[in-house]
N, C-alpha and C positions, 0 to 999 in steps of 0.2 A: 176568690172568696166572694160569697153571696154578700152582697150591701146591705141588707137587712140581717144579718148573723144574729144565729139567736142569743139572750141575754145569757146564759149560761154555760156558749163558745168561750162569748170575749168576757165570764169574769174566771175562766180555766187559764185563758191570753191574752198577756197586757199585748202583744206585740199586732193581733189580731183587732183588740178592741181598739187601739189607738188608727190602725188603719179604717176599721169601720167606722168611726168617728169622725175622720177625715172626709170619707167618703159620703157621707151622709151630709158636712156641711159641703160640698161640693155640688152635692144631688140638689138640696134646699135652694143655696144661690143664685142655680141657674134656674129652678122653676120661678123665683118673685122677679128674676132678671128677664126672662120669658115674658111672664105676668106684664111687667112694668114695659118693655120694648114694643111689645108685636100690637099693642093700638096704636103706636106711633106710625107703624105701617103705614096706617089710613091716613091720618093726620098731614105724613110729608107726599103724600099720594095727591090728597086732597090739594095743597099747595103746589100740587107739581113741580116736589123737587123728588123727581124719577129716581136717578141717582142714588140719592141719602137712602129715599124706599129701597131701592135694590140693596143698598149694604147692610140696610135693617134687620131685613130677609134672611141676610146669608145669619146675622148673627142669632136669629131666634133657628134656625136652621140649626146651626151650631149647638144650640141651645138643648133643642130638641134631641139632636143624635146623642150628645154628653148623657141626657137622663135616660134615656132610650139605652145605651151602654149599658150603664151602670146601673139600672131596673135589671136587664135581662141576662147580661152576662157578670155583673159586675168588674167591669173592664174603665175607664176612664178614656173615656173617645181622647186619641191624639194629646194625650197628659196634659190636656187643656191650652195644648201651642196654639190654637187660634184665635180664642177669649182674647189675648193682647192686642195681637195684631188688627181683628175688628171693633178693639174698644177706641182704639188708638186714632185708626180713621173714621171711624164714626163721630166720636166727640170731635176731630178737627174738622172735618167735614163740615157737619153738624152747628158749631160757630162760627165758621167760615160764613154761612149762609144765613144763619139766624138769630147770629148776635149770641146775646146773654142766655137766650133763652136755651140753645143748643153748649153755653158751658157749665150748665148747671150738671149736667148729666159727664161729666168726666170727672168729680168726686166721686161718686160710689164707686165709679168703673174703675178709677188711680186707690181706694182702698181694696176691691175685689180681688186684685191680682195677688196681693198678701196672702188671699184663704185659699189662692186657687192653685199657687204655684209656689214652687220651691222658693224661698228666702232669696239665695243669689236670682234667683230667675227675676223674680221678683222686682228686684233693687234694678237691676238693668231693664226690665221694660219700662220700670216708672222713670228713672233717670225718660229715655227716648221719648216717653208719654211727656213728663213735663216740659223737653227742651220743645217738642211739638208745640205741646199749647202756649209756651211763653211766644214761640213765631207766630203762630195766627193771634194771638190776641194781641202783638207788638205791631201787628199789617191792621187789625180790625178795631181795636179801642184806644181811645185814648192813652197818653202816656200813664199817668194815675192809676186807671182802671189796669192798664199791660201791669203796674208792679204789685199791685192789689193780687192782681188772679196771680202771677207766678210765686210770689210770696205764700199766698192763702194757701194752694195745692202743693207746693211744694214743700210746707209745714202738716198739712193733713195725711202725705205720702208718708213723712219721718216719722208722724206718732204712728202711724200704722206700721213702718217697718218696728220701729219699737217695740209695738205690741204683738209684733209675731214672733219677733225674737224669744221675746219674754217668755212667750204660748211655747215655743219651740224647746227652749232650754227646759222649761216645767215637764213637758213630752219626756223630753229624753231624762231625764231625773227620776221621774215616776214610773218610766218604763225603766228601767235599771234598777230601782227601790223595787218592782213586780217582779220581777225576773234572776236578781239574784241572793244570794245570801248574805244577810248584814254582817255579818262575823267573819265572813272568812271570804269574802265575793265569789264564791262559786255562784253557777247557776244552780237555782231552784227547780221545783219539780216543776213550776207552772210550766217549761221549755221541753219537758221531758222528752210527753207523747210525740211532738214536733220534729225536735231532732232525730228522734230514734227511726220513724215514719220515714223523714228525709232518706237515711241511710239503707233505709228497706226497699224505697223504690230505685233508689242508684243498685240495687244488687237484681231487683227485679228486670229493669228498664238497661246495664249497661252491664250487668254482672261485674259491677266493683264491688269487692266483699270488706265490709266493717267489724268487725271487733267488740265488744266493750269489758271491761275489768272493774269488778267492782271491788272496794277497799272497805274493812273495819277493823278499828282498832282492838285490840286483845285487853279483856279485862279494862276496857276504859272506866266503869262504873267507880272502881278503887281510886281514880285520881280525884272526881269528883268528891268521894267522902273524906280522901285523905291528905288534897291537899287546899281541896276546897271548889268552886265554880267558877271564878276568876282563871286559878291556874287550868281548870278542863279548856276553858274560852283558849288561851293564851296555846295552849299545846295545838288543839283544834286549827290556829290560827296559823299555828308552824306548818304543821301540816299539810297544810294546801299550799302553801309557799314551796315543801319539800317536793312534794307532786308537781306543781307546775313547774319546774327544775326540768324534769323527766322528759316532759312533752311537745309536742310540736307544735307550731302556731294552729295548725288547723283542727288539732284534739281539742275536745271538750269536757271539763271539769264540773262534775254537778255533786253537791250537799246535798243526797237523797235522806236522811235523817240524823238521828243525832252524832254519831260519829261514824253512819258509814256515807262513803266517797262512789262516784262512776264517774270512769274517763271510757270514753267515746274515741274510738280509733279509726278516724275514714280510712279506707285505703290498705286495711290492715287484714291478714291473715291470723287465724289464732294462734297459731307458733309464736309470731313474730309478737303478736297481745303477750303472750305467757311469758314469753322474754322479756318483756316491760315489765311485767306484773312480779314478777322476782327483784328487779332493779330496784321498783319502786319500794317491797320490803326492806331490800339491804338498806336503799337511803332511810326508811323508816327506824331502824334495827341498829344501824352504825354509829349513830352518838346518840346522848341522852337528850331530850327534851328538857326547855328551862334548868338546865345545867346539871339535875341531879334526876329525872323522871325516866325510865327510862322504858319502853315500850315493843312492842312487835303490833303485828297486824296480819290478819289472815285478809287470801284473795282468792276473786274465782274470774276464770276466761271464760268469754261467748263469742261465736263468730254466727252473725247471722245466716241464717238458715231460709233456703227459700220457701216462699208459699206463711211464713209465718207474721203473726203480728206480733208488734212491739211488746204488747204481754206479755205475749210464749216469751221473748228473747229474754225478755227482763225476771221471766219465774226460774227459765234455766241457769240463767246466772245465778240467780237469787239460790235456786237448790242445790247450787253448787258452791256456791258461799257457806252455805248450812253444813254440809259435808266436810269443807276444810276447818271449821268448830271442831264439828266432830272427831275428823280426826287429831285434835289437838294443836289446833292452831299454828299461827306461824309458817303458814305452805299457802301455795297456788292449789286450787283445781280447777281442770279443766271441765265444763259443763258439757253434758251426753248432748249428739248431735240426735237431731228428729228424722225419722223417716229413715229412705235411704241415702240421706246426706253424705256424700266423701269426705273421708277427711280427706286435708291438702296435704299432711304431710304423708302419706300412704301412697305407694305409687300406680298411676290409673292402670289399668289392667288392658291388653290390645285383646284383639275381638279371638284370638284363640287361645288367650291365657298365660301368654306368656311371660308378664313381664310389662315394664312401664312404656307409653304408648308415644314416639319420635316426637318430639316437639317440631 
């Protein structure tokens, strides 16, 4: 994904906006850490400590390739595994040799790691970082001053791990609130184009063919008037429970509108969809809802078809859904294949006609 996605990608995907997000403050930190490092260059040059300069280097280096990445391919140089490692010797270094003035610079660098890297990754480089600096400040300053800095960093490290938790847990909330249904947690259409995409290039890229079966209930409009929007919620809410009974961990369940359902079949042939797509009737069909409601549901199969896009796949289902209305509810149909698509259940023809061709 480009770093700069435009504003109207990531407000279609939270999953997408919350990466560019990431990746943006990622981009930022390292340009003012660039900014703020690379005249110290000169500075520990000027003092002739060679050394410190040479590790500077590597880190605005570092620095540079991270935004260099992430401008051009949007990629995250080395998921930022080096950021630690040269913050770590830099700041010990750093006050090894220049006192106070070289520990000031291991706060940002012991909050940074927070924005830069995973939570767990995080806590274990800062853990290393602080037992570092409590050892050279234990060899370099006074006793007072050693419990002053591992104190001070060591409590600035925990509101920062804090505060990413916090940012973390909100992420994942907010992406869960974007992405699924409040009523029934299916996923939403924001996920739709995504998934459906994914399953198009697994059929293009490895030819594993997917599926999807879309679901509406018959006459739902009558439960709403007659026994109210509570009990429609409440039925709605079986429902997706019923379905996900059916399916396999790696199916996916999406609340395309008000009471119609798509499950998404990786791995699946349309026989084997239509087979599902019956099942999931009967469990619909076989006791009543909220104890006295009692329901059917029309379905239609799709099995992706090459060369198409998620549109076509979702209009064919979709006009195939239309058709089992038509023909009066309560059935599967199976949606017309494009082009000269095989079916799978038809057996392949050998090149003189005779018949299905030796596996």
């Amino acid at each position: 994904m480009n770093l700069f996605t435009s504003p109207d990608t990531m407000a279609t995907n939270p999953t997408l906006a919350v990466l560019g997000f990431k990746r943006q403050l990622v981009y930022h930190l390292h340009i003012w850490a660039l900014i703020a490092v690379a005249p110290l260059v000169m500075v520990q040059w000027q003092q002739s400590n060679l050394l410190l300069s040479v590790l500077l280097i590597l880190f605005c280096i570092n620095a540079v390739l991270v935004i260099a990445f992430l401008r051009l391919r949007g990629v995250y140089f080395l998921e930022g595994r080096l950021f630690p490692i040269l913050a770590v010797v830099c700041a010990a270094f750093s006050t090894s040799i220049n006192g106070h003035a070289g520990l000031y610079w291991a706060y940002p660098a012991a909050v940074a790691l927070f924005f830069l890297l995973p939570l767990k990754e995080a806590i274990a480089c800062n853990i290393v970082f602080v037992t570092v600096m409590a050892v050279v400040s234990y060899i370099q300053f006074p006793e007072a001053d050693f419990w002053r800095i591992t104190f001070s960093l060591g409590l600035s490290c925990l509101f920062a791990m804090i505060f990413a938790w916090l940012v973390g847990r909100l992420r994942e909330e907010l992406t869960r609130l974007a992405t699924t249904d409040p009523l029934t947690g299916c996923l939403n259409r924001s996920q739709l184009a995504d998934v459906l995409n994914s399953q198009i290039q697994m059929r293009e890229r490895y030819e594993r063919v997917s599926s999807m079966v879309l679901l509406d209930l018959d006459y739902f409009k009558t439960i709403n008037d007659r026994w109210g929007h509570i009990a429609g919620d409440r039925v709605l809410k079986e429902m997706a429970i019923r379905v996900r009974k059916r399916l396999r961990e790696s199916d996916q369940l999406f609340r395309i509108g008000g009471e119609e359902f798509m499950v998404v079949l990786p791995e699946t042939r349309q026989k084997d969809a239509d087979t599902l797509a019956h099942q999931l009737l009967t469990s619909i069909s076989a006791r009543p809802f909220l104890d006295d409601i009692k329901l059917t549901a029309s379905a239609s199969v799709a099995e992706v078809c090459r060369g198409e896009t998620w549109s076509v796949w979702l209009n064919r289902a979709d006009q195939a859904l239309y058709d089992a209305k038509a023909k009066g509810r309560n059935q599967v149909v199976n949606a017309a294949r494009v082009g000269n698509e095989p079916d799978p259940a038809e057996p392949l023809a050998t090149p003189d006609g005779s018949g299905s061709a030796p596996v």
